[in-house]
C-alpha positions as MATLAB code, in Angstrom:
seq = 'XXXXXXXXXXXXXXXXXXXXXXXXXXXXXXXXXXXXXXXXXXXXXXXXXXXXXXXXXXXXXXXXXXXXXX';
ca = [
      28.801   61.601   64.134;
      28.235   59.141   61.994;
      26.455   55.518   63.518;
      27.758   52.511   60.747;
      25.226   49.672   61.438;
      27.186   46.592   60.623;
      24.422   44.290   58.406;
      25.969   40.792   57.915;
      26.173   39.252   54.492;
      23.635   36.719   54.100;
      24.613   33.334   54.576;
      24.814   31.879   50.934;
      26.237   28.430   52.290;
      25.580   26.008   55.325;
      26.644   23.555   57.052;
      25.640   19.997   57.655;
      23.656   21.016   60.702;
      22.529   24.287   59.542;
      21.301   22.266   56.126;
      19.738   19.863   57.819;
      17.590   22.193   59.874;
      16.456   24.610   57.499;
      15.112   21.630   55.220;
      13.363   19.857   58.050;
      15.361   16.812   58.289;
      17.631   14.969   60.403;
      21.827   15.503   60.095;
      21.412   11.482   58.940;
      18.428   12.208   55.891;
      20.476   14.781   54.871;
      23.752   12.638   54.826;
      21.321    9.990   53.028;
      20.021   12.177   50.792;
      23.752   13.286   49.437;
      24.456    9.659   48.855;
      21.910    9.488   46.593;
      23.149   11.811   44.510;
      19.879   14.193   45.567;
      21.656   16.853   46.861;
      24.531   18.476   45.788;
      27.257   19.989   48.870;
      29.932   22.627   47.472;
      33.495   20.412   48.501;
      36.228   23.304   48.404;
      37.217   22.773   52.009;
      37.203   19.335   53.929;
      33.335   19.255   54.988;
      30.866   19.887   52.676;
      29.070   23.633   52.363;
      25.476   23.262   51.211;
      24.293   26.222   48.970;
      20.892   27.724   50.264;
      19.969   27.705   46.539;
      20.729   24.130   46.383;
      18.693   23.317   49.273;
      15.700   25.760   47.629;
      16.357   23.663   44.462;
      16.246   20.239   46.134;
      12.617   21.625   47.553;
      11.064   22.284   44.185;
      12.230   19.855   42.918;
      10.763   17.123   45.110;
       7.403   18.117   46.415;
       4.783   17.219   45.806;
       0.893   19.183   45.961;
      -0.803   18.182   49.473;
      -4.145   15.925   48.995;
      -4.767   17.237   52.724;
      -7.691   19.870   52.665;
      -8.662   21.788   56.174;
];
């Protein structure tokens, strides 16, 4: 007998809430930071879908090295 484990896809999209958490910021910062033109949501249905890369991209892009030394 054969036991299929059933391995979801990754999640290659989020939503607002989702996006906001996994970056560390507030539902609001995130909406903020859209407005700005900072981050880029995917639009195909009626709330936006942010793309994990996009959120991995937005990272990179703005930080900055730490001055804080332990």
């Amino acid at each position: 007998m054969s036991t299929d484990i059933l391995i979801p896809p990754p999640k290659l999209g989020l939503t607002r809430i989702e996006a906001a958490k996994a970056i560390g910021v507030s539902p609001a910062t995130l909406d903020r930071l859209t407005a700005r033109g900072l981050l880029r949501p995917c639009r195909v249905t009626y709330r936006p879908i942010y793309w994990v890369k996009e959120l991995e991209r937005f990272l990179k892009e703005n930080s900055q090295p730490s001055e804080w030394r332990v």
